[in-house]
C-alpha positions in Angstrom: 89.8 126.0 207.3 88.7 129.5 206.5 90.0 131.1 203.1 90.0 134.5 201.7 89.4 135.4 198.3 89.8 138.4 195.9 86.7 140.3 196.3 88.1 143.7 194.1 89.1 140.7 191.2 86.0 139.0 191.3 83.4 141.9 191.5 85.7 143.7 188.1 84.0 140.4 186.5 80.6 141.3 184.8 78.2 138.1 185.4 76.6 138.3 182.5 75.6 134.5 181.8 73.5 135.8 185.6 71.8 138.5 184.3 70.8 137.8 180.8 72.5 134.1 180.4 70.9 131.1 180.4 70.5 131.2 184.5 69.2 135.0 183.7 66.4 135.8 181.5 68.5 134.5 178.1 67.4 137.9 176.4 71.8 137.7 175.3 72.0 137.9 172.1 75.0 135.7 171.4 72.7 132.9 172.7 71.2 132.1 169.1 75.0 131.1 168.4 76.8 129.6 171.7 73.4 128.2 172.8 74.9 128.0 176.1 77.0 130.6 177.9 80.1 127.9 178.3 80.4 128.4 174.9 80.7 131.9 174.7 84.2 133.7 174.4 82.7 136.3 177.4 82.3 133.6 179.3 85.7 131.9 178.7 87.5 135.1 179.2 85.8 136.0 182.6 87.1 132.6 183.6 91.0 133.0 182.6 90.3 136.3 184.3 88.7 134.8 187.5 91.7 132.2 188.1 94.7 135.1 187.2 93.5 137.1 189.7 96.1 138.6 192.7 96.1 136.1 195.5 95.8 138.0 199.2 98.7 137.1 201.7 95.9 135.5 204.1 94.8 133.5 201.3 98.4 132.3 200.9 99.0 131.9 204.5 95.3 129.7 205.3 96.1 127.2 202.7 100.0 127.0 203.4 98.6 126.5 207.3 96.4 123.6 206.0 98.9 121.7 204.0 101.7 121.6 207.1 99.2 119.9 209.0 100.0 116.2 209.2 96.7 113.6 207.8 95.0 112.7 210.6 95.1 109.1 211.1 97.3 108.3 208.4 100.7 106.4 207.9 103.1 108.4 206.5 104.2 106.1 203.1 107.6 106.4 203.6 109.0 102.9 201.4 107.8 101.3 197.8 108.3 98.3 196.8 107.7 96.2 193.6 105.5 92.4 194.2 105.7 89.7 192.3 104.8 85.8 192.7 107.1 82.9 192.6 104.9 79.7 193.6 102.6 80.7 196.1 104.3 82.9 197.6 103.9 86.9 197.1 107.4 88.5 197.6 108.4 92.2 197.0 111.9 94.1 196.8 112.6 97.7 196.8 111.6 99.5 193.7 115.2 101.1 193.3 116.9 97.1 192.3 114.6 97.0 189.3 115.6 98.5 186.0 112.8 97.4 183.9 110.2 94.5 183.2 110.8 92.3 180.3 108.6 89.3 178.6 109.4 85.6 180.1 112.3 84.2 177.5 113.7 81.1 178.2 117.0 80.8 179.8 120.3 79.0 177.6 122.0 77.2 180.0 125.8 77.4 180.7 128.1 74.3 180.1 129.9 73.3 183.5 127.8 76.0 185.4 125.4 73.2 187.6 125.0 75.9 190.8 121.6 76.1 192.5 120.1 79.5 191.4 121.6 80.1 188.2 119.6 78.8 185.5 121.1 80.1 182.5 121.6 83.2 180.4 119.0 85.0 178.7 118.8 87.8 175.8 116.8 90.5 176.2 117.0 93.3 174.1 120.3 92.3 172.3 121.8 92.5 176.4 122.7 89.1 177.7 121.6 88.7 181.3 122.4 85.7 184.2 118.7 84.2 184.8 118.7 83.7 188.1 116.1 81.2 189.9 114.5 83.1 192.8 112.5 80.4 193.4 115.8 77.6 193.9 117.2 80.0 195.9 114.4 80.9 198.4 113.1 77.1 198.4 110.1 77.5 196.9 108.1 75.1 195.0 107.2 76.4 191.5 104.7 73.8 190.8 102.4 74.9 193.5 99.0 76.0 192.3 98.5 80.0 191.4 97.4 82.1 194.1 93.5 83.1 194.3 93.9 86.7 192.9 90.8 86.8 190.4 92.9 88.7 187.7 94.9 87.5 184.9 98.4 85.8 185.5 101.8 87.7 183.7 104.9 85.8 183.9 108.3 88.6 183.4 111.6 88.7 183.8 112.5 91.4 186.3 115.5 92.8 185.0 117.3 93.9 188.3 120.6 95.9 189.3 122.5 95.3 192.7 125.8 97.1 192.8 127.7 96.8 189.5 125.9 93.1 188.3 122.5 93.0 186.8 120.4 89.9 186.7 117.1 88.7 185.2 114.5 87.2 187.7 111.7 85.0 186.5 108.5 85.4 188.0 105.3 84.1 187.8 103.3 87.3 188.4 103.6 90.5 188.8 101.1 92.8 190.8 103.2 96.0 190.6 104.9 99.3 192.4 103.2 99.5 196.0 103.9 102.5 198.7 103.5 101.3 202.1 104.5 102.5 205.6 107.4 100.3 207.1 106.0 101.2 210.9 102.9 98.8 209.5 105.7 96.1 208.3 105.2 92.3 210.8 107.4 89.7 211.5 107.0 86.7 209.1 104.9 84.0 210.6 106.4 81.5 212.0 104.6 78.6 209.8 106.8 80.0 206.9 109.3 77.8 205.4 112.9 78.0 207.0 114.4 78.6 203.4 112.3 81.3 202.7 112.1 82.9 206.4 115.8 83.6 206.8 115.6 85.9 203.5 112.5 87.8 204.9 112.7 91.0 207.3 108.9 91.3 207.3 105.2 90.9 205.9 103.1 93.9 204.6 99.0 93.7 204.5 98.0 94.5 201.5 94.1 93.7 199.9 94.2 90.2 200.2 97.4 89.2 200.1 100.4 88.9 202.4 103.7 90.0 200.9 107.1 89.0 202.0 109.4 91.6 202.3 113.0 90.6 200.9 115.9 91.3 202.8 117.6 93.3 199.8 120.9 93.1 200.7 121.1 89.2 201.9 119.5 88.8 198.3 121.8 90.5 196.5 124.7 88.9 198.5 123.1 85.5 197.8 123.1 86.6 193.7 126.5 87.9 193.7 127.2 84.7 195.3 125.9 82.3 192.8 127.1 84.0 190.0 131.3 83.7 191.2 
């Protein structure tokens, strides 16, 4: 891409730091001060000037060319998702369920309340919150060793919102926000557990990892339903 400057703006500039600067024959006198012509007030000013110069329509038109031109060999990051760990598995949900991250805090269970999922409530910020147990729900086995990530582990409660209920999810770790391209998304392998599988509408690529892409509205059905 070819752009046009100023020319009329930028010759009005006098180049002095060229002439008798320090790239010139440093006969300026302001030198024994500044030392160097970056520090020099002339030199600041003819740089304010230099970028509030009038841009030419061509100018304009070049670069607004350039950025409607789609990236060449790129996916278009169209979804983002927040991933987390529960076992050994890497899981993600869409970033728009999640209201905030909290420290892990250790649920208080509810008397007569025995269903799978719902391990108790939990105070976080003076809010009380039903800790739900991704983990019992998608049949995974906590216990399992950590996944090989090379980094340091940290365990949150994900503090979540799906229509007018929120819920606090324990997880084991947390990687963090990731844009992706849903045209790159693959079908779960077929070697995955059958508890987990059926809440899965996909697997991203990401690094070294392999992230399970939760079906947000079967989870949040399944959530809604444990909590009645």
């Amino acid at each position: 891409m070819t752009t046009t400057t100023s020319p009329i703006a930028i010759a009005s500039i006098d180049d002095c730091w060229n002439r008798i600067g320090v790239i010139g024959d440093q006969s300026c006198e302001k030198l024994e001060q500044a030392v160097h012509c970056r520090n020099c007030e002339v030199y600041a000013g003819a740089a304010q000037r230099n970028l509030q110069r009038a841009v030419g329509d061509d100018y304009k038109k070049d670069w607004a060319a350039h950025f409607r031109q789609a990236a060449a060999g790129a996916q278009q990051l169209d979804a983002s998702c927040l991933v987390f760990r529960i076992g050994r598995e890497w899981l993600s949900l869409p970033t728009k369920m999640f209201v905030s991250v909290a420290p892990q805090a250790k649920p208080h269970r509810l008397p007569h309340r025995t269903e799978r999922g719902l391990s108790g409530i939990v105070n976080v910020g003076g809010t009380l919150y039903p800790c739900m147990s991704l983990a019992a729900l998608l049949g995974i086995d906590e216990s399992e060793g950590e996944a090989a990530t090379n980094r340091h582990t940290f365990a949150r409660l994900l503090l979540t919102q799906w229509e007018d209920q929120a819920y606090a999810l324990p997880v084991a770790d947390l990687h963090g926000i990731l844009r992706y391209a849903t045209a790159t998304v693959q079908a779960p392998a077929a070697t995955i557990n059958k508890g987990l599988s059926r809440f899965l509408s996909g697997v991203i690529a990401h690094e070294d990892m392999h992230i399970g892409v939760l079906d947000s509205a079967l989870i949040g059905y399944q959530l809604a339903r444990t909590l009645r």
